[in-house]
Every structure is written in C-alpha cells, then in structure tokens.
N, C-alpha and C positions, 0 to 999 in steps of 0.2 A: 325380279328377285324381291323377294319378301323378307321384312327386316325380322330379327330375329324377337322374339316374344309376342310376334303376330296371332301363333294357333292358340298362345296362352289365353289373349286378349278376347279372339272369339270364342274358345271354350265360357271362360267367365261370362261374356253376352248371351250367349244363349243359354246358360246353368241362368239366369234370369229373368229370361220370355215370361212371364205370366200365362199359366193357365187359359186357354180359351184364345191366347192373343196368339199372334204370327208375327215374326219378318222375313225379309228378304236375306237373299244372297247378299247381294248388293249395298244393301244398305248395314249391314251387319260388317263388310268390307269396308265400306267408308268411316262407321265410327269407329272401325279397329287401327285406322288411320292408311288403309290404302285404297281408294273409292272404286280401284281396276279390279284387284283380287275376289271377286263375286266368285269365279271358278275353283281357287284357292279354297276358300269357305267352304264350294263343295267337297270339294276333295276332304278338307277337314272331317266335313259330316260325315264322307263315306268312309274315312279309315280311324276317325278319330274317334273320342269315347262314348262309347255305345250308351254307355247310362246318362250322357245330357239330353235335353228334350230335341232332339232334331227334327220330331214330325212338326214342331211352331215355324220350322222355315219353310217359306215357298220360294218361286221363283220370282220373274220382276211378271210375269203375267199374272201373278195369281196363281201360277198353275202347281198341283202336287211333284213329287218328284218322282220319275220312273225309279232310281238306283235306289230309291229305301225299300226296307228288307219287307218282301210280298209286291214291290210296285207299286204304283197309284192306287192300287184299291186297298194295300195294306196303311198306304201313306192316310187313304180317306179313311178308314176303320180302327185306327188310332185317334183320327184326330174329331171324329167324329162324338169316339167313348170319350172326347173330354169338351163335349158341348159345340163344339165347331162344323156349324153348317158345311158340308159340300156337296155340290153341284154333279151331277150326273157325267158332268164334261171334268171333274177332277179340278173344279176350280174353288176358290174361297175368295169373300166378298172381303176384300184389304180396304176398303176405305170404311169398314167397320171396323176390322178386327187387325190394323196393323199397331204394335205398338214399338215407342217410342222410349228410351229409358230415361228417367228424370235425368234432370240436368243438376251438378253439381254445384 
C-alpha cells in the first residue's frame, strides 16, 4: 500500500527532470518516500498525466520503456528530439545522464 499523496509527489519529480536528464523508476520511488514502489511509478507513468515529461524515466537497466505510447522506439524518438543519445539496443548511458534533484 502506498501512502496517500504518493502520485502527487511523483507527479511534481518528474514535472522536474531537466531536459536531456533521466531517472529511474526506482529511484524516483525512493525520493517519493517508498524505495519498493518503482512499479507503482510505472503505473503512474502509464495512466497518470500525459503532459509530464515521462520519456526522462528509464528503467534500473537503463533500458527505454516498452508501455510508452509507440514503444521503445517512440520512447527513443522522443527522447532522442531532446538531445539524448540512444543506443540501438534501446538503452541510455545513466551515469551521464542520471539526475539527481538539489537537495533542500
């Protein structure tokens, strides 16, 4: 169970992501305060609001997401038209491009 203002809190992280940057499922779960909820996260992405930037999240491989709208290769051709290298194998290089949100 996921405490209640959980999708809020991931909406607002990802209305966030910078341009060019990525994170994870996972990690986007942990700062929302539940470290397990990485699938939660996606769920959110796949029914939640279409206009926050959801192609900035991958998985914990690096890897695109099948469920965004086109697949992996709509997920690469998005995120490609905003600068972000991917890989032929649907992957992006995270220990470039993962970011982190300042600390308060």
């Amino acid at each position: 169970m996921v405490e209640p203002g959980f999708k809020a809190r991931v909406e607002a992280l990802v209305a966030s992501i910078p341009r060019g940057r990525v994170m994870t499922y996972g990690q986007i779960a942990a700062l929302c305060g539940n470290a397990r909820a990485a699938r939660i996260v996606g769920g959110i992405a796949h029914f939640g609001d279409p206009g926050l930037p959801w192609q900035r999240v991958v998985n914990v491989r690096c890897g695109l997401a099948a469920g965004y709208p086109g697949g992996r290769a709509g997920h690469k051709q998005v995120l490609e038209a905003e600068g972000v290298a991917v890989s032929p194998d649907y992957q992006v290089n995270v220990m470039e491009l993962l970011w982190w949100p300042p600390r308060d």
